[in-house]
N, C-alpha and C positions, 0 to 999 in steps of 0.2 A: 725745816719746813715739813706739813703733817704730808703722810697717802690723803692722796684727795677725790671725791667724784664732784663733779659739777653737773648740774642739770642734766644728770645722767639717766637713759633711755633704754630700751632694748626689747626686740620683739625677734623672738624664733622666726614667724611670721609674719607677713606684712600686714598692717590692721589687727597685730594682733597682740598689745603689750605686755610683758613681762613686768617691766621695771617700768616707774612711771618719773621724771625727774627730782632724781635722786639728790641729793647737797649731803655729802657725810663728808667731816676732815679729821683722820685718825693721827693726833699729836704723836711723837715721840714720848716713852713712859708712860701711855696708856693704857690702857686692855677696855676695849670695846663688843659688849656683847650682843647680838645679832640675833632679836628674836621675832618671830612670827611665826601664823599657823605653815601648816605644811601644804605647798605649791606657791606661798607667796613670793618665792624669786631671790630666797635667801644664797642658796648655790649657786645660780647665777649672777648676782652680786657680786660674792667672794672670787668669783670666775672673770667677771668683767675689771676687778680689783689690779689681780694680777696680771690684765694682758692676755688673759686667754682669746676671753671674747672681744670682737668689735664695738663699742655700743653705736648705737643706733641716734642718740642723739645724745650731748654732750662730750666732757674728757674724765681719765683719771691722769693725776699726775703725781709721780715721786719727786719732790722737792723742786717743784714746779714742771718738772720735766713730761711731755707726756710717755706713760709708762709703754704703750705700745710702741715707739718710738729706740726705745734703749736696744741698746747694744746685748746680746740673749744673754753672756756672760756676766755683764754689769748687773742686768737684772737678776740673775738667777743668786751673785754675791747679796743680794738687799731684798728680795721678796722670798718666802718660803713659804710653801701650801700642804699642811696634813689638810690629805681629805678625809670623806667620812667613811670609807673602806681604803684598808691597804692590802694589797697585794705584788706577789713577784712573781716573774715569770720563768723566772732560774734561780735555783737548788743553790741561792747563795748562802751562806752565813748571816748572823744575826750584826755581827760588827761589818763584814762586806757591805752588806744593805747600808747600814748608817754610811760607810766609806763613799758607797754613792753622793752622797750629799757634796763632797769636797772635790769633785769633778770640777767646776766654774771655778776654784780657788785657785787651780793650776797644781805642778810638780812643788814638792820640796816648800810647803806651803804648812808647815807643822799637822800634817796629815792625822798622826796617831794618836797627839793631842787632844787636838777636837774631836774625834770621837771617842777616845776610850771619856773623858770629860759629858760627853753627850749622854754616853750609855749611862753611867754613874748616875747621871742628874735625873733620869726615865726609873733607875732604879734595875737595868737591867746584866747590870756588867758580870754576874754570875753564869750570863744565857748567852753571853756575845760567840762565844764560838759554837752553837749549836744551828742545824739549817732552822733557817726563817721559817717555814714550809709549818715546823714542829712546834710553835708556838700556840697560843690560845689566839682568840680574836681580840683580846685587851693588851694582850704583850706586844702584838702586831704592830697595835695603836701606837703603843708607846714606844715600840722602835720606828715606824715613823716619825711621830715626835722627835728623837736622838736625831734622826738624818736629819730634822729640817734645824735644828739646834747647829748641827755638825757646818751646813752648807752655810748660815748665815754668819760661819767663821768668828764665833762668839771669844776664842782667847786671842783674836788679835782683829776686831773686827773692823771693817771697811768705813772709808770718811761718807758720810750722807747718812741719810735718813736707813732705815731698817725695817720690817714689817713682817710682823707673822701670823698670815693667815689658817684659821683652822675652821673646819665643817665637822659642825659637832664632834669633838676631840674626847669627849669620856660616854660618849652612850654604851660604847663594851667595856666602859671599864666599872669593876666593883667598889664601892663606897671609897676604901683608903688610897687603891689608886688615882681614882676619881680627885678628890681632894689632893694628894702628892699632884698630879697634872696641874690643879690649879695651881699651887704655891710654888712650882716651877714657871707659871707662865707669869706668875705674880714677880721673881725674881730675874725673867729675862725683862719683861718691861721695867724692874729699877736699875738696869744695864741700859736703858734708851731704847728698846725697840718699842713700835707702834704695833699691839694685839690687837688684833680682831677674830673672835672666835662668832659661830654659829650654834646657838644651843635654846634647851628646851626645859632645861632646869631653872624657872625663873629663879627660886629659891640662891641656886648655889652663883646663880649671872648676879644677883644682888649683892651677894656673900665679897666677890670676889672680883667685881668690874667697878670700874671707875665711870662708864658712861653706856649707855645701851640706845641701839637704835630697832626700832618697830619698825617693821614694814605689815600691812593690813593685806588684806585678801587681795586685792587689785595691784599690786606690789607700787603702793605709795608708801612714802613716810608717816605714820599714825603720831612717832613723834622720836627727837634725836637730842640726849642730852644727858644730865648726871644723872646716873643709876636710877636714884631715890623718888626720881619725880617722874622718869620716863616708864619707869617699872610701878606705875600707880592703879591699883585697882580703875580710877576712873577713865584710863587711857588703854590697859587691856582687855574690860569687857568687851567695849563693843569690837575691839579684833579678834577676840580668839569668840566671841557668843557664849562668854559665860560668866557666874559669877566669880565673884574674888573678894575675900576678906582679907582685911590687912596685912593678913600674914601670905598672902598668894596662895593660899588653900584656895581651889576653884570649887565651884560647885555647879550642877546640872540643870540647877533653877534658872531660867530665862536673867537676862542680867535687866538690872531698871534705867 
């Protein structure tokens, strides 16, 4: 059974909506991309996803389950969240930080495994013993990425459903990183997890998702469904207020 939201709602503020009801169901083995302008509610979304936030009206739920509900361990085996900065607050290592991730799996749980596998997959296993601190802003990223890889105990992984949520996961990263993130995220969803990333590259969300959901300035649904048709010139003008030719080249011209 898919991460689900149902008529899903949420305002900071009372009267004063964020989200407007929502219906997204993220399958197992798909990578869903998460586009809209900036303030419509995309981070909040991927927040109310996983249990952070309350919503205000409706559920989400992991294979029926409501996800705020779950036991934090259970959750933390089957949801994983790169956000869209990472930071640490201690002078750990670059493999420490991924180690992080394997906290919820418990002791003697093939710890070294799954990350040094994590690092390798990010591309970073040359850097693992260096402090985190001394990385760029893209390597950051991608050692996030490893931990969330590492947590969702990918070489021996957990019975139910799986999900890996990202907020915009390559804006620091350069062109070949960039693309290696996608064709890992490509390879953990044909492992069964449900992706969900947030991003701003319609170009490369077309490239490399299987379905894409629009949220509009009001943070409604504009529209939720295969790539091809949800990523259409005639469904993005009028959310982002601009033109788009076929190829999602935008332009500045008032849209028709």
């Amino acid at each position: 059974m898919p991460l689900e939201a149902s008529n899903l709602s949420f305002a900071y503020h009372p009267g004063r909506p964020v989200l407007r009801g929502i219906g997204l169901s993220l399958e197992p083995g798909t990578i869903t991309g998460l586009i809209g302008p900036n303030g419509a509610g995309k981070s909040t979304l991927l927040r109310l996803l996983l249990g952070l936030l309350v919503p205000t009206q409706g559920a989400v739920t992991l294979d029926g389950v409501p996800v705020g509900s779950m036991d934090h361990r259970e959750r933390a085996r089957r949801l994983a969240y790169v956000a869209q900065r990472s930071s640490l607050a201690f002078s750990f290592s670059v493999r420490r930080s991924v180690a992080l991730g394997r906290f919820a799996a418990g002791s003697g749980s093939g710890d070294a495994h799954a990350v040094d596998a994590a690092l390798a997959a990010v591309d970073l296993a040359d850097r693992a013993d260096e402090p985190f601190g001394t990385l760029s802003a893209g390597q950051q990223q991608r050692a996030a990425l490893a931990r969330a890889i590492a947590q969702l105990d990918l070489p021996r992984p957990p019975a139910g459903t799986r999900a890996l949520v990202l907020d915009e996961p390559v804006s620091a990263l350069d062109p070949r990183h960039a693309l290696q993130c996608m064709e890992v995220l490509r390879a953990l969803a044909g492992r069964g997890l449900a992706v969900i990333l947030a991003v701003h590259d319609l170009n490369l969300a077309r490239r490399v998702c299987d379905r894409a959901a629009v949220l509009d300035a009001q943070g409604s649904l504009a529209a939720s469904g295969p790539v091809g048709s949800a990523l259409a010139p005639a469904v993005l003008e009028p959310v982002f207020g601009v033109r788009f030719d076929q190829g999602l080249v935008p332009s500045l011209a008032a849209p028709t």
